[in-house]
N, C-alpha and C positions, 0 to 999 in steps of 0.2 A: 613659418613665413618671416619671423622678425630675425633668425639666422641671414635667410636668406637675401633680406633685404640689406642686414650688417655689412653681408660678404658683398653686394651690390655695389654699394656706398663707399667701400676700403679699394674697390677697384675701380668705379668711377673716380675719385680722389687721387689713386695712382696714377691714372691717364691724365688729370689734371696739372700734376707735377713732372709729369714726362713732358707736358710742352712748356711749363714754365719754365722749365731746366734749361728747355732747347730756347727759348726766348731771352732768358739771362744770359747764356751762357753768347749769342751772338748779340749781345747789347741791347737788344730790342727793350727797353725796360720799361713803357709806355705801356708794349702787349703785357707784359711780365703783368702789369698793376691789372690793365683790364682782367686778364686770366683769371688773377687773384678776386674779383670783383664778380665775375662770374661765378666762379664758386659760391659764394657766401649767397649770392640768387638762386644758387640749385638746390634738389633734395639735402647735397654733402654737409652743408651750413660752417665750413670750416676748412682751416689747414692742420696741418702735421708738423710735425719737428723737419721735416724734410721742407717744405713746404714756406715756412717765414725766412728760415736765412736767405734764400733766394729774395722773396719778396722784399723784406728787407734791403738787398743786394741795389735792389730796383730801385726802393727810395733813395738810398746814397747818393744816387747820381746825381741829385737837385736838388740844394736849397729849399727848391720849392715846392718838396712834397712834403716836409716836415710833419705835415697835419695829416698825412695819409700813414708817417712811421708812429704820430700817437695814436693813430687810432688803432694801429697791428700790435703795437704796443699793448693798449688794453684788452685786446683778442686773445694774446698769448698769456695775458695775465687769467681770462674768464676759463680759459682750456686745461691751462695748467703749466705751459712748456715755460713756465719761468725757472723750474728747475733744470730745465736742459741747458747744460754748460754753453753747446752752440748755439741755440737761439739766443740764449744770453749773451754771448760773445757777438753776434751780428745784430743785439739791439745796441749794445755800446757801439760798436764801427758806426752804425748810423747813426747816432744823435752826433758823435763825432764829425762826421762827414756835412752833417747838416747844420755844425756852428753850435750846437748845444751841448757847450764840455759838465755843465753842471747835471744834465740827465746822463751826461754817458758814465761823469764818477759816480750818481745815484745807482744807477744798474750795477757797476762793479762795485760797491759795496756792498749791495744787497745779495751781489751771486754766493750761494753757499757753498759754492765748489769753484776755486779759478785754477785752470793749467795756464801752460807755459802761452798758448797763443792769446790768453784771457788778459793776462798783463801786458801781455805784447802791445794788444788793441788800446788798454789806458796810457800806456809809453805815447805809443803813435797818438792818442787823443790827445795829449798835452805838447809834442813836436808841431802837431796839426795845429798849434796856438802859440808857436815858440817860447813853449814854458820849460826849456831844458833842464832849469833844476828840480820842477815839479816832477820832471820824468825821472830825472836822476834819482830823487826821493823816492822813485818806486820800484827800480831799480835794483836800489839798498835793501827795499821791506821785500822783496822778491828772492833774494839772495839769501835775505837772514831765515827763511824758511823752505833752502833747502834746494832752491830754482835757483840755474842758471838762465838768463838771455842770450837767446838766438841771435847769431848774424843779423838776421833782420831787425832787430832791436837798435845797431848800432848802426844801419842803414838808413833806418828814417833821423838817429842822433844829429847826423852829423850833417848835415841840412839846415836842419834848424839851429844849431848853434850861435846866436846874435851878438858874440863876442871873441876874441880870440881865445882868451883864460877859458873861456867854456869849449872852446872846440878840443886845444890843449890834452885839458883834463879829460873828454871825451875819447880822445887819442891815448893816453895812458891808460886810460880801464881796457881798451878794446886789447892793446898788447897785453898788459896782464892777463886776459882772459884767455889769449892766444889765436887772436884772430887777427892779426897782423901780419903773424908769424908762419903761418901754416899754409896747407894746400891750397886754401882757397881766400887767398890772400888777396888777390887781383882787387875783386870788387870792394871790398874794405880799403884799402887800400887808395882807388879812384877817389872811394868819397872823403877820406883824409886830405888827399890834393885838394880836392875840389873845394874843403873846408878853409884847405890854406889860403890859395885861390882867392876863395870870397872875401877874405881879410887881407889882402894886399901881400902876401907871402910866396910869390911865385917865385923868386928862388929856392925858397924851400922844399915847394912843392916840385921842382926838378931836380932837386936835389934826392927827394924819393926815388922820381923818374930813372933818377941813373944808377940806382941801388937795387932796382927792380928786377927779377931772374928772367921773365915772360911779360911785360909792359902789353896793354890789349891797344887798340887804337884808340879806346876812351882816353886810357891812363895819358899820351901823347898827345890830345887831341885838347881836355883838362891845361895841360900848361901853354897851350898855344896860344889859346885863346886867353890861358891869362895875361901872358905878354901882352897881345894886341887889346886888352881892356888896358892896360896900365901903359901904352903909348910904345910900347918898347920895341919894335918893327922888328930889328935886329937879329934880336933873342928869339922874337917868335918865327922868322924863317930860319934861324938857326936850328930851332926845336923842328919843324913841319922838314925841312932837308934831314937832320939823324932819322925821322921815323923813315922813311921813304928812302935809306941805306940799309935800314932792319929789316927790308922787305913787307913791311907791313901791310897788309889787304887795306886799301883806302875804297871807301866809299863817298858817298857826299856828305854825309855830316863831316868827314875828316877834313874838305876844303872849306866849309861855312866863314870860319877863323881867317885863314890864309888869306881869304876872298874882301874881309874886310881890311887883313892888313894889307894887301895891295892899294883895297882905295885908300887908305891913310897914306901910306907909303908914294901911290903918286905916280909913278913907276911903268910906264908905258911897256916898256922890254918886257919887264917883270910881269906886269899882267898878262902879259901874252903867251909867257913860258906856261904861266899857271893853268892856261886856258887850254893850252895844248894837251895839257898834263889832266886837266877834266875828262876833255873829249878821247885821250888815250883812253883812260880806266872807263870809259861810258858810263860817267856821270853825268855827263850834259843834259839829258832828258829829262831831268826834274824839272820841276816848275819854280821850287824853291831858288837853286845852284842859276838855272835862267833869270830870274829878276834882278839875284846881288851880281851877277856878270851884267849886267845892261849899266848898273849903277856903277860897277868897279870902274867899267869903261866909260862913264861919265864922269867921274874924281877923274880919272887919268886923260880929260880931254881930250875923248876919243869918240864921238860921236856918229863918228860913219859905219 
């Protein structure tokens, strides 16, 4: 009987996880927590390594579950899954996610075992607080034992970067490493512009642009909009006219930029081309592209 009832329990438990899967995985993170809260009411009185990173997943999404991640927190401690690398790894994302960098470095120094996505997650908990040299410093102690950083490592970098010297330097590790340089260059690549960008370096940042083999509509999209933050009208139809000669597939994000430097610009004609040029590509139906067009057309005192 107590086989029996084992075997009961391991399958009750698996049907549990099969709908929390299905409720994280389409956001529902609300049911995710009930789920999880049901369980701990049933015969099963617990989760599985399968089981908290999801729930965990759930807390992330809000500040304001905090006290729901320590209390899963000390579940996973009473069970045991503190040695499991992943549950380890998605109790640091979430103290991270929830503003609490001093429990997320508590967990990663206590984990006995870190790979490659286990540093990744204390990187990203210190970008998550624009502490880039903090990250940097882990970076280094990650390297000196043998780990290289992922792409994605240098994805959340450059974001957070709150100086130019830091972005810089950011940008020199990532080519050294060879992710500037290579196939999959594109996305590295956006968020170097984009670093530029943020520090007033938009020529620079076209100046990638035009060095670039395959530019995406981000990469074009990134300098446009730096232009039209930095007043420069000009340049930024100069830049939004070259993509739209490359043939580049425009969506609506691609005109967001354009749309405001029109109403800066002032430009009745011009808005009008622009609009043309929405309703060509059927972008006009957003709700988004519809408000800044009601507005462009009020800068260009155009009211009717």
């Amino acid at each position: 009987m107590r086989k029996l009832s084992s075997f009961s329990s391991r399958r009750s438990l698996y049907l549990w996880n099969l709908n929390i899967r299905d409720t994280t995985n389409h956001g529902l993170y609300k049911q995710t927590l009930d789920l999880y809260n049901s369980i701990l009411q049933s015969r099963v009185g617990g989760g599985s390594n399968f089981t908290y990173p999801m729930v965990l997943k759930a807390c992330s999404s809000s500040p304001d579950t905090i006290h729901v991640g320590k209390m899963l927190h000390s579940h996973i401690t009473h069970l045991g899954f503190q040695v499991d690398v992943y549950v380890q790894t998605s109790l640091l994302d979430m103290y991270s996610k929830c503003g609490n960098l001093v429990s997320s470095r508590k967990v990663f120094d206590e984990m006995s075992e870190r790979g490659v996505v286990s540093w990744t997650s204390m990187i990203t908990a210190y970008c998550h607080f624009s502490l880039v040299d903090e990250a940097v410093f882990v970076i280094n102690q990650m390297r000196a034992l043998g780990l290289e950083p992922s792409l994605t490592t240098f994805l959340v970098l450059f974001p957070a970067c709150s100086s130019l010297l830091q972005g810089l330097s950011t940008q020199c590790c990532a080519f050294k490493m060879g992710f500037l340089n290579g196939d999959d260059e594109v996305p590295p690549t956006n968020s170097v512009m984009g670093m530029l960008v943020k520090h007033c370096q938009t020529h620079e940042s076209r100046a990638i642009l035009e060095q670039m083999q395959e530019p995406s509509a981000i990469s074009w999209t990134t300098v446009t909009s730096g232009y039209v933050e930095a007043g420069h009208m000009k340049e930024a139809f100069s830049v939004f006219n070259q993509m739209r000669r490359k043939t580049i597939s425009l969506d609506y994000v691609s005109f967001f930029a354009i749309i405001s430097a029109c109403s800066q610009h002032g430009d009745l004609l011009v808005a009008s081309t622009v609009h043309s040029l929405i309703i060509k590509t059927r972008c006009e139906s957003e709700d988004a592209i519809d408000n800044l067009l009601v507005s462009m057309y009020a800068k260009c005192c155009d009211l009717v």
